[in-house]
C-alpha positions as YAML, in Angstrom:
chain: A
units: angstrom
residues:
- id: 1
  name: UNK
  ca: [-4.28, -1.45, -0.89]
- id: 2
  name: UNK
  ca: [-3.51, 2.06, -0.56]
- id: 3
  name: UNK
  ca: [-1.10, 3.51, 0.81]
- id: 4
  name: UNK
  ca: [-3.04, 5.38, 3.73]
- id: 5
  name: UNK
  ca: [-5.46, 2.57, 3.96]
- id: 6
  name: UNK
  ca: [-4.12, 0.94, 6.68]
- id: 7
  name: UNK
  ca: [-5.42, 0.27, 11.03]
- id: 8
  name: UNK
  ca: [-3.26, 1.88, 13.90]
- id: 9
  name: UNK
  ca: [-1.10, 0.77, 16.95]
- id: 10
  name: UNK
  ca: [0.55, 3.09, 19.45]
- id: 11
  name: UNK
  ca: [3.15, 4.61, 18.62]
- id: 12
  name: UNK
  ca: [6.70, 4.12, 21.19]
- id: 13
  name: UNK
  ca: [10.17, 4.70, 21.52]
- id: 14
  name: UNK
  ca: [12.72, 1.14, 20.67]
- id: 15
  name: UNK
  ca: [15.45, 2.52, 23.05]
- id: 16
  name: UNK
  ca: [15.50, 4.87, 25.51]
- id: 17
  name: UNK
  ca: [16.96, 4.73, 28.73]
- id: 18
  name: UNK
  ca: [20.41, 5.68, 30.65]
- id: 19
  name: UNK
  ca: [21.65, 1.77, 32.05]
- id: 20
  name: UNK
  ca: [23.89, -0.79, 30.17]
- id: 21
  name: UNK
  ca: [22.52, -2.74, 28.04]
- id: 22
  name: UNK
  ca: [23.90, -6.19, 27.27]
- id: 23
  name: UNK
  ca: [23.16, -7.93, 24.14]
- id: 24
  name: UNK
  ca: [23.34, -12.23, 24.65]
- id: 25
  name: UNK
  ca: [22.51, -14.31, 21.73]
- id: 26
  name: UNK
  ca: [20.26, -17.57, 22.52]
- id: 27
  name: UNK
  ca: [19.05, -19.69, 19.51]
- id: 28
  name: UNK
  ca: [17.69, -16.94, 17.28]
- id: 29
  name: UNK
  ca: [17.11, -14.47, 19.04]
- id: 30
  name: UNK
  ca: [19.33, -11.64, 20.79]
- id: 31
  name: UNK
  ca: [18.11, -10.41, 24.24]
- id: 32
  name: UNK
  ca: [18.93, -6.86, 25.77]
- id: 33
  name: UNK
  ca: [19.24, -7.49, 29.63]
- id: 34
  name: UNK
  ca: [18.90, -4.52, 31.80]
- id: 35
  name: UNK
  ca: [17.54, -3.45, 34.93]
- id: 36
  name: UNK
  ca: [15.75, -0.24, 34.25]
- id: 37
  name: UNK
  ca: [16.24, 1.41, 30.39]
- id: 38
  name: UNK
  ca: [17.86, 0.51, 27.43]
- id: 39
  name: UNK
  ca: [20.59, 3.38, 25.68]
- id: 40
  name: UNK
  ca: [21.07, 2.98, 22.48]
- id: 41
  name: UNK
  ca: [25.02, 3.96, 23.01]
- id: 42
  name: UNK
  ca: [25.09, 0.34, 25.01]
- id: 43
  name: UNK
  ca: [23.27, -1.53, 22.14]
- id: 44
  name: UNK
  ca: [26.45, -3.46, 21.54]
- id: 45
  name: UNK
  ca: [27.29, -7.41, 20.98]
- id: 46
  name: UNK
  ca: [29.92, -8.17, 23.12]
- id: 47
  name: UNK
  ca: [30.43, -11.27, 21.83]
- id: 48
  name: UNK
  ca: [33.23, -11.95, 19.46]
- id: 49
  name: UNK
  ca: [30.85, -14.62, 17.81]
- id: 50
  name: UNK
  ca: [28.23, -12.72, 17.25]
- id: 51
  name: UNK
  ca: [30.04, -9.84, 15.80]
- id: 52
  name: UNK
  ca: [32.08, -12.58, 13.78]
- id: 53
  name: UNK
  ca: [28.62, -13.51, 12.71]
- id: 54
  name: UNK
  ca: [27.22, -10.51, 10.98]
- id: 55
  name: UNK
  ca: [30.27, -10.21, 8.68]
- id: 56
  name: UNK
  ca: [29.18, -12.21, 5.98]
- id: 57
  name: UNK
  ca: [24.95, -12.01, 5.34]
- id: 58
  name: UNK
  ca: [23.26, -15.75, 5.82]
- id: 59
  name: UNK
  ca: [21.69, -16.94, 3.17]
- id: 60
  name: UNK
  ca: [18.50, -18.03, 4.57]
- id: 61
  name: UNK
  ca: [17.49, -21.54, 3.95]
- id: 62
  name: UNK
  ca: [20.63, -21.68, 1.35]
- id: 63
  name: UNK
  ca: [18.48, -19.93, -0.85]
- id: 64
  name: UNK
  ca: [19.42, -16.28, -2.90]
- id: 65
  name: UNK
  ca: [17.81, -13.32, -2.59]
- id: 66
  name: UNK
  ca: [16.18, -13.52, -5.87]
- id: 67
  name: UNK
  ca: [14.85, -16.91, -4.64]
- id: 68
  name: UNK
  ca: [13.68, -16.18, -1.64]
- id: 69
  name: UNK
  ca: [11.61, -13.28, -3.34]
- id: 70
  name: UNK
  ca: [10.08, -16.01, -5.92]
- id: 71
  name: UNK
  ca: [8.98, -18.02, -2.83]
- id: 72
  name: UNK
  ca: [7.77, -14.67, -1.37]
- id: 73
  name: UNK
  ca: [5.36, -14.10, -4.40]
- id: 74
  name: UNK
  ca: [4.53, -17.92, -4.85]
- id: 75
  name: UNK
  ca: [4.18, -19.63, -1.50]
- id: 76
  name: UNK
  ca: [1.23, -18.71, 1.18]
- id: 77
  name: UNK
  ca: [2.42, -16.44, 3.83]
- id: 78
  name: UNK
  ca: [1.12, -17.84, 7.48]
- id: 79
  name: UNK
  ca: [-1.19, -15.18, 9.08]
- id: 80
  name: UNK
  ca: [-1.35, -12.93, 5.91]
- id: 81
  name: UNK
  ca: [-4.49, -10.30, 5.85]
- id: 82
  name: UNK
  ca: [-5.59, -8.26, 3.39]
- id: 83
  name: UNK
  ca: [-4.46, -7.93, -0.19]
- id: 84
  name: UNK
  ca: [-3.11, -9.89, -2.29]
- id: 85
  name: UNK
  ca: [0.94, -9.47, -1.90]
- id: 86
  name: UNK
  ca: [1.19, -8.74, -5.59]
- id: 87
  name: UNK
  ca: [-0.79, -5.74, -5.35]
- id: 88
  name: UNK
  ca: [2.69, -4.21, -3.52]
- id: 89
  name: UNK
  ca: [3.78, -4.21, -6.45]
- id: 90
  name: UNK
  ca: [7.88, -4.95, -7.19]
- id: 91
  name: UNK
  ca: [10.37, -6.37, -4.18]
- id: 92
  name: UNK
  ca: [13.39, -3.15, -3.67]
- id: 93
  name: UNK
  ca: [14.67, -4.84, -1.56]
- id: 94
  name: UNK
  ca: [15.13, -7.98, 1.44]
- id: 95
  name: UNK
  ca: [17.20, -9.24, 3.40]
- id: 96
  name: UNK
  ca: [17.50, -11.13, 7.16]
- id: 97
  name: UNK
  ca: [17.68, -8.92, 9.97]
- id: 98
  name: UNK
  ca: [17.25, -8.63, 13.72]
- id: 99
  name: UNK
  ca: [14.45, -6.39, 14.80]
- id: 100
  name: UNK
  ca: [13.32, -4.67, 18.30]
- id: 101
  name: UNK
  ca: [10.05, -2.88, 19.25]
- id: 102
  name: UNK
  ca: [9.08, -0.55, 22.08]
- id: 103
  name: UNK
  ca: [7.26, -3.62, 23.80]
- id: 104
  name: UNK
  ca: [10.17, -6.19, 23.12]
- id: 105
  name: UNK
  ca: [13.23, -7.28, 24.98]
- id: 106
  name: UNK
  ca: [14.48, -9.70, 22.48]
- id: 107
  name: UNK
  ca: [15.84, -8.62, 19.16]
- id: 108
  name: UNK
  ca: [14.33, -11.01, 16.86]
- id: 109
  name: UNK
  ca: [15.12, -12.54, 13.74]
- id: 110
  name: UNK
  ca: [13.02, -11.11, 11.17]
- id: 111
  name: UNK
  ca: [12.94, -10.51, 7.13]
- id: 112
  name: UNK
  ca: [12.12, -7.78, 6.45]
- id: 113
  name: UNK
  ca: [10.84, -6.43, 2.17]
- id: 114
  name: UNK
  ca: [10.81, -2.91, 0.84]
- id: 115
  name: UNK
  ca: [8.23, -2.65, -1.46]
- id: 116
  name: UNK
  ca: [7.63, 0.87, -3.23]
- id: 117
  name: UNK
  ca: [5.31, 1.95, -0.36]
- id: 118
  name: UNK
  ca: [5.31, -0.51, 2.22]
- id: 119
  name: UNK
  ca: [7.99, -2.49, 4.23]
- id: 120
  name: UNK
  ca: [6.52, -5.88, 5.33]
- id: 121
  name: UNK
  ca: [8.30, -7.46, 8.20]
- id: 122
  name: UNK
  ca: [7.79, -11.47, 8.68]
- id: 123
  name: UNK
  ca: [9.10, -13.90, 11.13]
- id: 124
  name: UNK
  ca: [11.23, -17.01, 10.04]
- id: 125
  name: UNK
  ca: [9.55, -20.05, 10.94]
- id: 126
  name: UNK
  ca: [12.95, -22.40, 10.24]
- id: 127
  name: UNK
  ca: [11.53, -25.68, 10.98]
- id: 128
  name: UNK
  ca: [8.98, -25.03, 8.48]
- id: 129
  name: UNK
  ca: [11.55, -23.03, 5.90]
- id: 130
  name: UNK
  ca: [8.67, -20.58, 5.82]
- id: 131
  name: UNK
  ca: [7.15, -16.55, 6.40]
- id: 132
  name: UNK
  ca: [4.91, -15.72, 8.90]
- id: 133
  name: UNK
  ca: [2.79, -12.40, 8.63]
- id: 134
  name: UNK
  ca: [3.83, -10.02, 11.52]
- id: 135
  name: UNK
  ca: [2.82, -6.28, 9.86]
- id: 136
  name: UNK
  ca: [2.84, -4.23, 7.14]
- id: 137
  name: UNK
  ca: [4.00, -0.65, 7.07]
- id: 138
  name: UNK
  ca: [3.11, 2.34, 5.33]
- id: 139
  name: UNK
  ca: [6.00, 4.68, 4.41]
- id: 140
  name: UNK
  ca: [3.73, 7.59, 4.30]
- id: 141
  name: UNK
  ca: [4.93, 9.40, 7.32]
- id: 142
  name: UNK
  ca: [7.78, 7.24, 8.33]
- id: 143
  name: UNK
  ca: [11.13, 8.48, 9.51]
- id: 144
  name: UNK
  ca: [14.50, 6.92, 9.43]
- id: 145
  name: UNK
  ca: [17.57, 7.21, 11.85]
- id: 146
  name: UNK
  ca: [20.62, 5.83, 11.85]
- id: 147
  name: UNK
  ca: [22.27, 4.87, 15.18]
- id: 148
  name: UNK
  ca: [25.33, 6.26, 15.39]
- id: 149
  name: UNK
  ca: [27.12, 4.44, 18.39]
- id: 150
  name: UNK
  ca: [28.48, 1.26, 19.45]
- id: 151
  name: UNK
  ca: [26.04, -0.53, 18.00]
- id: 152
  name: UNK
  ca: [26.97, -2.07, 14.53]
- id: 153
  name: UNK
  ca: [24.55, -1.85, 11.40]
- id: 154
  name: UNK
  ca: [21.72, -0.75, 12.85]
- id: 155
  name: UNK
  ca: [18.75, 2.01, 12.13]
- id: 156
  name: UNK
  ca: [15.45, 3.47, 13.66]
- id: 157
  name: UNK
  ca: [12.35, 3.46, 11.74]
- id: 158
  name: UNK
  ca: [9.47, 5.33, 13.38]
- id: 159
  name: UNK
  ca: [6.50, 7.44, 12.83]
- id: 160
  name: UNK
  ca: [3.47, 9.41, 14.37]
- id: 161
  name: UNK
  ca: [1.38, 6.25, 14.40]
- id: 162
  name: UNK
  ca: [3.92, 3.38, 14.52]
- id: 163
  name: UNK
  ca: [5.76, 2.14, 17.28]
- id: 164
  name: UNK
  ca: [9.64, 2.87, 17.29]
- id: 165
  name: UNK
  ca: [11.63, -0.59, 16.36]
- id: 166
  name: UNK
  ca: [15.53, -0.61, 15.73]
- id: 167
  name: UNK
  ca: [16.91, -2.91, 12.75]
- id: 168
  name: UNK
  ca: [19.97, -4.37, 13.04]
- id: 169
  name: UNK
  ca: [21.26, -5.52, 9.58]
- id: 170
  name: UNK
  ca: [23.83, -8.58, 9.66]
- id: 171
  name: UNK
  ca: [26.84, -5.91, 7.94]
- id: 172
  name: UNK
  ca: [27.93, -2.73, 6.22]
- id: 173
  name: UNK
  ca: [26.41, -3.73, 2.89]
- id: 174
  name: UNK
  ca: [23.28, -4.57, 3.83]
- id: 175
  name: UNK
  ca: [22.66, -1.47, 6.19]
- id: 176
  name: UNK
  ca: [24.11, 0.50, 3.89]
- id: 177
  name: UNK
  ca: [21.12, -1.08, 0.97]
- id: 178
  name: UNK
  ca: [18.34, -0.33, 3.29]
- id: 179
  name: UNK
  ca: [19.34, 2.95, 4.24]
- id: 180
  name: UNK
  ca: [19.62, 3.89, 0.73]
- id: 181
  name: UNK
  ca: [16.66, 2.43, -0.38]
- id: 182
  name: UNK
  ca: [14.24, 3.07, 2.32]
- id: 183
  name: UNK
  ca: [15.29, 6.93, 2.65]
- id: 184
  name: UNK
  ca: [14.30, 7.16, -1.49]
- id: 185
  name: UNK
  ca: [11.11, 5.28, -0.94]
- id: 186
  name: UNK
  ca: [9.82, 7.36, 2.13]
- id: 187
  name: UNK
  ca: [10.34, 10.81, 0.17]
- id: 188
  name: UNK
  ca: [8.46, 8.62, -2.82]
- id: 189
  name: UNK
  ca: [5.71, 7.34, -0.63]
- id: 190
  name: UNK
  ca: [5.56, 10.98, 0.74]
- id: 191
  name: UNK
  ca: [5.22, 13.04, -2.35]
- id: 192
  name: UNK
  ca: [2.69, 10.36, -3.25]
- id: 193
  name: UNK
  ca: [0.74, 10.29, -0.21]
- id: 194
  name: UNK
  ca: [1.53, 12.93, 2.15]
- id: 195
  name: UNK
  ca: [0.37, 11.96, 5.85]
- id: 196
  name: UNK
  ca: [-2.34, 13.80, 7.14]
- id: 197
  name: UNK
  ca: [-4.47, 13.31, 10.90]
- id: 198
  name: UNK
  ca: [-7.38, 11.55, 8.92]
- id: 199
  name: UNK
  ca: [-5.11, 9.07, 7.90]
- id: 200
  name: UNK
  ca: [-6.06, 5.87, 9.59]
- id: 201
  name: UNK
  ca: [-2.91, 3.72, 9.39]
- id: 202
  name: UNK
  ca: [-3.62, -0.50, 9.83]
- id: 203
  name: UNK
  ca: [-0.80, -2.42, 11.34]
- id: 204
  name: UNK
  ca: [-1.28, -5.88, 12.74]
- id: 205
  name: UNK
  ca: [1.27, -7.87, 14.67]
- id: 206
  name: UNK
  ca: [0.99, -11.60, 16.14]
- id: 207
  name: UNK
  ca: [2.97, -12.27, 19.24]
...
C-alpha cells in the first residue's frame, strides 16, 4: 500500500468550544460532558484516580510491548482491509491510549502503532484479549499539536482530509515517545510523499 493510496472521510475539529468540559471515567472509556462545546483548556480529569492512573503505563493483557507487537504481526486483526500488515513495514512505536474524534463524546481506549508511514489505530476488545481494525492513517499531510493546558499527556493529530482526534497518552514518557516519533515520521512520510489535491486518502472506521 502506498502511502497516498488511501479513501477519504471529512475532515473536523476534536475540541472546540468555550463551556467546561468534565472528563468521568466509566469502564473503559472517559466521557466529556458538556452542554454546548468542548475547550480544550477544560480537557482535564478531575479525578484523583484517574490521574493516579496514568502514572504508570498498563501493560495490556500483562503482555510487553515487544509482545504485543509479535501478536500484532501474528494474530488476525478483526475488521482488517486491505494489505497485508507486514507490508507497513517495521512497528516505531505502540502503546495504549485514549483517543477522541470530531464525532465522539467518549474518549476511548485505543492502541494506537506508528509505522514508518502510517499510524494504525485499533480498539481493545478485552474479553477477547484481541485488535479490532478501526483506520489506518497516512502521515503524508498530517499535522501534530501538542495541547498545552490542563489537560495531561495529550496531542492533536489532524490533516486536510482527516478528521481532528486528540490522544491522550497514559504519562510523560509515553507522550513524550509519540511526539518524538510521530513529528520525525511526518517530515519522513512528507519528503517521501508530499500531499497534493489528487491525493485520494482511504480511511475506514467501524462504530
Amino acid at each position: 500500500m502506498g502511502c497516498c493510496s488511501l479513501s477519504a472521510r471529512q475532515a473536523g475539529s476534536a475540541g472546540i468550544g468555550q463551556d467546561e468540559v468534565e472528563l468521568l471515567k466509566t469502564g473503559r472509556t472517559r466521557i466529556w460532558s458538556n452542554s454546548e462545546g468542548q475547550s480544550e483548556a477544560s480537557l482535564h480529569p478531575k479525578d484523583p484516580a484517574i490521574l493516579a492512573e496514568t502514572e504508570d503505563t498498563e501493560a495490556l493483557w500483562g503482555r510487553t510491548r515487544e509482545e504485543l507487537a509479535n501478536l500484532l504481526i501474528t494474530q488476525p486483526i478483526s475488521g482488517w482491509e486491505g494489505t497485508n500488515i507486514h507490508s507497513l513495514g517495521e512497528i516505531i512505536w505502540s502503546s495504549l491510549v485514549f483517543l477522541r474524534s470530531y464525532c465522539m463524546e467518549e474518549m476511548r481506549e485505543s492502541y494506537i502503532v506508528l509505522f514508518s508511514f502510517h499510524l494504525l489505530i485499533l480498539s481493545v476488545d478485552r474479553t477477547k484479549e484481541a485488535f479490532v481494525y478501526e483506520g489506518l492513517l497516512p502521515l503524508a499531510g498530517m499535522r501534530l499539536r501538542e495541547i498545552v493546558s490542563a489537560i495531561s499527556h495529550t496531542f492533536e493529530i489532524s490533516g486536510s482530509m482527516i478528521e481532528s482526534r486528540l490522544i491522550c497518552c497514559q504519562n510523560s514518557a509515553d507522550y513524550d515517545m509519540w511526539v518524538q516519533h510521530l513529528r520525525h515520521q511526518i517530515q519522513m512520510a512528507n519528503a517521501r510523499c508530499p500531499v497534493s489535491p489528487n491525493n485520494i486518502i482511504s480511511f475506514l472506521v467501524s462504530q
